[in-house]
N, C-alpha and C positions, 0 to 999 in steps of 0.2 A: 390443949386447946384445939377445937377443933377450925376448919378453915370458919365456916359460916360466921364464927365470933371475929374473927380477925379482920373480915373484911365488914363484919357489921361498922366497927366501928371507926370506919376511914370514910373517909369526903366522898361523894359522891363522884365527881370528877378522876377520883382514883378509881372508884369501881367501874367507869365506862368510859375513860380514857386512856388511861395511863396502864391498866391494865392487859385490855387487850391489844393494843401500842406492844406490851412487850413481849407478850403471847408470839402477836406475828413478828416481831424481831428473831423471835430465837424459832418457832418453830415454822418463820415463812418459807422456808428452801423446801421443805420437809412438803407445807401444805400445796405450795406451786409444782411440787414433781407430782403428788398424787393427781390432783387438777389435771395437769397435763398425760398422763397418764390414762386418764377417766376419757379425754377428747378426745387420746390418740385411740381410745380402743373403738371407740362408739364411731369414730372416721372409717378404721379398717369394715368394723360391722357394716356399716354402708353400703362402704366399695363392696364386700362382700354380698351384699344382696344384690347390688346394682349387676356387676357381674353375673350373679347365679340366674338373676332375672333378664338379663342379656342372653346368657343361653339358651334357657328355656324357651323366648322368645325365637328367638334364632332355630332352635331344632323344629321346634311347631312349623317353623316357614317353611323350610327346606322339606319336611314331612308331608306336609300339606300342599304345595304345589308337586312335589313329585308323585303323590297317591294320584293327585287328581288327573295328571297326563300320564299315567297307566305304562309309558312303553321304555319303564328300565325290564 
C-alpha cells in the first residue's frame, strides 16, 4: 500500500492536524537547530559585510585626507 491510499482514507482533521502535530513532535529539535542555524549564519554574514564595509570605508578616509595634504 502505498502512503497516498492510507492517508486517503482518514478524516480530514487527521490529514492537517494531527499529522503534522506529530511531524513537529518528533522532528521539532531537529527543525528548530536547522532554523537557528539558518539565523545564526545570515547574522554572522551581516556582521561580516558590515565590518568589510566599515573598512573599506575607513581606508578610503584615511587615504583620502592623507593624498589630499600631500606632506607625508
Amino acid at each position: 500500500m502505498a502512503v497516498r491510499e492510507i492517508v486517503a482514507g482518514m478524516p480530514w482533521w487527521v490529514k492537517w492536524i494531527a499529522l503534522p502535530v506529530v511531524v513537529l513532535v518528533v522532528f521539532g529539535g531537529l527543525i528548530a537547530s536547522l532554523v537557528g542555524l539558518v539565523i545564526g549564519l545570515l547574522f554572522k554574514a551581516l556582521v561580516l559585510v558590515a565590518l568589510v564595509g566599515g573598512l573599506v570605508y575607513g581606508v578610503r578616509k584615511v587615504t583620502s585626507s592623507s593624498s589630499s595634504r600631500g606632506d607625508w
